[in-house]
C-alpha positions in Angstrom: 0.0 0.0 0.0 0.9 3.3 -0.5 2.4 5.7 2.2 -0.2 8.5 2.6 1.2 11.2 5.0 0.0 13.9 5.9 0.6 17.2 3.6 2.8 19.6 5.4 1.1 21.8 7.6 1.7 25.7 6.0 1.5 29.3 7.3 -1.9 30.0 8.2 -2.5 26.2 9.1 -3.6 25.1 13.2 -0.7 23.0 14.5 -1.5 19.9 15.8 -3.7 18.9 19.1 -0.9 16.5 20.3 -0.2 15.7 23.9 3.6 15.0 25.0 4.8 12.9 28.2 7.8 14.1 29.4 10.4 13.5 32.2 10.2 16.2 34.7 12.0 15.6 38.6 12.2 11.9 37.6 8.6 11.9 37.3 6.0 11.4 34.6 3.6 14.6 32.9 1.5 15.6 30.5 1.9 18.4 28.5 -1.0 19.0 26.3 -1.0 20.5 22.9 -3.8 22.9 23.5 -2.7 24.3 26.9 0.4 24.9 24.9 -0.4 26.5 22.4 -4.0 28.4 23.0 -3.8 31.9 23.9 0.3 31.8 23.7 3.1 32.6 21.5 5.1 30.2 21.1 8.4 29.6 19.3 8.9 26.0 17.9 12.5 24.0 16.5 12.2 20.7 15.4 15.3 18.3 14.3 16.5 15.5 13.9 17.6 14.1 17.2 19.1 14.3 20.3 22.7 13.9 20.5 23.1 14.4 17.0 26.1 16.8 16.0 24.4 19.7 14.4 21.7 20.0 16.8 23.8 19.7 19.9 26.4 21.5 19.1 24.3 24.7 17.3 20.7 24.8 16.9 19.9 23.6 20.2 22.2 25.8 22.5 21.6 29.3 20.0 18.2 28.6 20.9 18.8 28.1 24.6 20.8 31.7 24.1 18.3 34.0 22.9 15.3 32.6 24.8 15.5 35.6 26.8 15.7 37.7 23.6 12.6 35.4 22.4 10.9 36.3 26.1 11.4 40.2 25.4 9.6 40.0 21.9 6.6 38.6 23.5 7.2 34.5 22.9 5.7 32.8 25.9 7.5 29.4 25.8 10.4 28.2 23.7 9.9 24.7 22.8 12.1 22.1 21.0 10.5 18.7 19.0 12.3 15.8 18.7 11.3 12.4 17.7 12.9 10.8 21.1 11.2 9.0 23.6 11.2 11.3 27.3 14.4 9.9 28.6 16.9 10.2 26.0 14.8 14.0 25.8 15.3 14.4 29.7 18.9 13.5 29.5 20.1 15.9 26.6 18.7 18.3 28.3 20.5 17.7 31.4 23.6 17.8 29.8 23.1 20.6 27.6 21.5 22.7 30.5 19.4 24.6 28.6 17.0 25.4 31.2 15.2 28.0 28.8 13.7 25.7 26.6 10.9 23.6 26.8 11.7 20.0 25.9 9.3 17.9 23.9 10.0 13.9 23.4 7.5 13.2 20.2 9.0 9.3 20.5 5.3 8.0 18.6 6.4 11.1 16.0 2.6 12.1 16.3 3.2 16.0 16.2 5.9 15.4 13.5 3.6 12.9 11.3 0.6 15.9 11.6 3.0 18.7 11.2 3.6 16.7 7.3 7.7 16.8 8.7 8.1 12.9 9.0 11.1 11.7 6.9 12.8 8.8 6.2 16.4 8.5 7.7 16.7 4.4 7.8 20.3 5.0 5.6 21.6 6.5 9.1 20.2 3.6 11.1 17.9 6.5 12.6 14.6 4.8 11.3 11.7 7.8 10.8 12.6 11.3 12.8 11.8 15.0 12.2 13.1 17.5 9.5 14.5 20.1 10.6 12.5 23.6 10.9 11.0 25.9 13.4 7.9 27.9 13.0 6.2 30.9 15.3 2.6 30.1 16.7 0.5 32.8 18.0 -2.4 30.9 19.5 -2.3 27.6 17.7 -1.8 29.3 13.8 1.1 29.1 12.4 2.6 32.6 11.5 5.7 31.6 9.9 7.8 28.7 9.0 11.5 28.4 8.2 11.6 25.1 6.8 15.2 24.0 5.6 15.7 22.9 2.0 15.5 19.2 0.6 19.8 18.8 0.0 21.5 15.9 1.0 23.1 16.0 4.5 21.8 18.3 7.6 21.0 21.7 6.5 20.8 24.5 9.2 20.6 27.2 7.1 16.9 28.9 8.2 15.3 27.5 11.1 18.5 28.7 13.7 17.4 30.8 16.5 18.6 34.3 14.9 16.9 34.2 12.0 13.6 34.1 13.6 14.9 36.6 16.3 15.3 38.8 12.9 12.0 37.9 11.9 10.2 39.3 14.9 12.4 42.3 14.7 15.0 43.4 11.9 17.0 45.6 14.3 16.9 43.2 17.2 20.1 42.6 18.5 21.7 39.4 20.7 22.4 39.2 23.8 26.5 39.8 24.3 27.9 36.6 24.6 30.3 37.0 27.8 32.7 34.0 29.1 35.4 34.4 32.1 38.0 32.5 32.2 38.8 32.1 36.6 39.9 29.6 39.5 38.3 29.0 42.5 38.4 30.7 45.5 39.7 34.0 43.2 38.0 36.9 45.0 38.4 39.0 41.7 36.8 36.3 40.1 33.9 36.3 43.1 33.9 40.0 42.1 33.2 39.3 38.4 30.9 36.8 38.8 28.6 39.1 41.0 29.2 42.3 38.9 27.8 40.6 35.8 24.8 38.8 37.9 24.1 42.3 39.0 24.1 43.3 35.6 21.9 40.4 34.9 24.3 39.4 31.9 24.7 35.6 31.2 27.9 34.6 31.2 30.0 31.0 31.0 32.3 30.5 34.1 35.2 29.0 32.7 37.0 27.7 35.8 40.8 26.8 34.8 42.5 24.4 37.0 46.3 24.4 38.6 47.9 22.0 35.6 46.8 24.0 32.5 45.9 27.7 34.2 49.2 29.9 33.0 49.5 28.1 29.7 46.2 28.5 28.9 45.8 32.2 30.1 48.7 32.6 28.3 47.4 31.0 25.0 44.1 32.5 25.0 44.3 35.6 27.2 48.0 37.1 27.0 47.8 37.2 30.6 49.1 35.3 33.6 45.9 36.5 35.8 42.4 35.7 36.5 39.6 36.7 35.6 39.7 37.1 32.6 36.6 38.3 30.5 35.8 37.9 27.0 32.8 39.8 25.0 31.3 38.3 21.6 35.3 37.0 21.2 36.8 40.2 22.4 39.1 40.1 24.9 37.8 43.0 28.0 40.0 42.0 30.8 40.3 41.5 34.3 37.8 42.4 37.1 38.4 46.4 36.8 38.1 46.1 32.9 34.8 44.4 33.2 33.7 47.3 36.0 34.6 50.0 33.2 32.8 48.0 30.0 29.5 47.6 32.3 29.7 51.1 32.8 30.2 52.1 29.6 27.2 49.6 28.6 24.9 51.3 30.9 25.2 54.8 29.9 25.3 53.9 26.2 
């Protein structure tokens, strides 16, 4: 018999009343399509799977990055589709710690199948699993869909997190991505770390450890010190550099 799928859902189309159960706490819940999607707006990735390269490595965690971004132009919830089951989901999560984004096992591929996203991937030993693509909802229509194009391999070339940041707004920009390289027990680095959580600025604690500290400051840094702060790949400094570049952020 032939395999009739579903067309692929399209701008302007309802998404689909699916229900999820997920791993939350080491417990078992229900997170129902409708109470997901009614009345919200709510920003959807789907991919291929957990683990994979690609997703863990770019579309997941840019996605995990500009949630707050995605918060400030109105999306309720942040949600990412895989066709898992709940404890491979749970566990990428853990390990990716992206705490901003709502995880969503589709292991039955129900959303997927109804969403017309279903595709074959047996040649990778991965049996049936998602496309990749992300859409905006705004209370169970879809706005817009960024859909990536049939090529061979894994394209990530329009559903990434910025450009649908860029879709809600042209001039929005990122969040600053800030990383500090320290040790423990530093009290400049103590002073950092509370400076930029004052500042409410996200930042990646890079913690160095006796063996590798001075060639690796060295390496990266040019300096013998910590902290040291880095912005979008620019290197700011230590602890009374990153007290004049929040100053100079606030008053510009």
């Amino acid at each position: 018999m032939p395999d009739r799928r579903p067309e692929r859902r399209r701008e302007g189309d309802r998404v689909p009343d699916v229900s999820f159960r997920v791993r939350r706490d080491d417990d078992w819940s229900v997170v129902h399509g409708r109470e997901l999607f009614d009345g919200k707006n709510v920003v959807v990735f789907s991919l291929p799977g957990a683990f994979t390269p690609t997703c863990s490595s770019t579309h997941l965690p840019r996605y995990d990055e500009l949630a707050p971004a995605f918060r400030a132009h109105g999306i309720d919830t942040v949600a990412c589709i895989s066709v898992n089951d709940p404890f491979v989901m749970d566990e990428w999560a853990r390990t990716q710690h992206c705490d901003n984004l709502l995880m969503l096992p589709d292991g039955n591929a129900a959303f997927t199948r109804e969403m017309g996203q279903l595709v074959d991937k047996r040649d990778l030993n991965f049996g049936e699993r998602s496309w990749r693509y992300s859409m905006l909802v705004r209370n169970g229509i879809i706005e817009k869909m960024f859909v990536e194009p049939d090529e061979p391999g894994d394209p990530l070339t329009v559903s990434d997190a910025d450009t649908m940041l860029k879709y809600l707004d042209p001039d929005a920009k990122a969040p600053d991505a800030v990383a500090m390289l320290s040790r423990e027990g530093c009290p400049f680095c103590a002073k950092a770390r509370k400076m930029l959580d004052d500042a409410k600025i996200p930042f990646a604690d890079v913690p160095l450890d006796g063996a590798i500290r001075s060639k690796a400051l060295s390496a990266i840094a040019g300096q013998a010190t910590v902290p040291q702060v880095f912005v979008n790949g620019a290197h700011v400094g230590g602890s009374e550099a990153l007290e004049r570049w929040l100053h100079a952020r606030s008053v510009a």
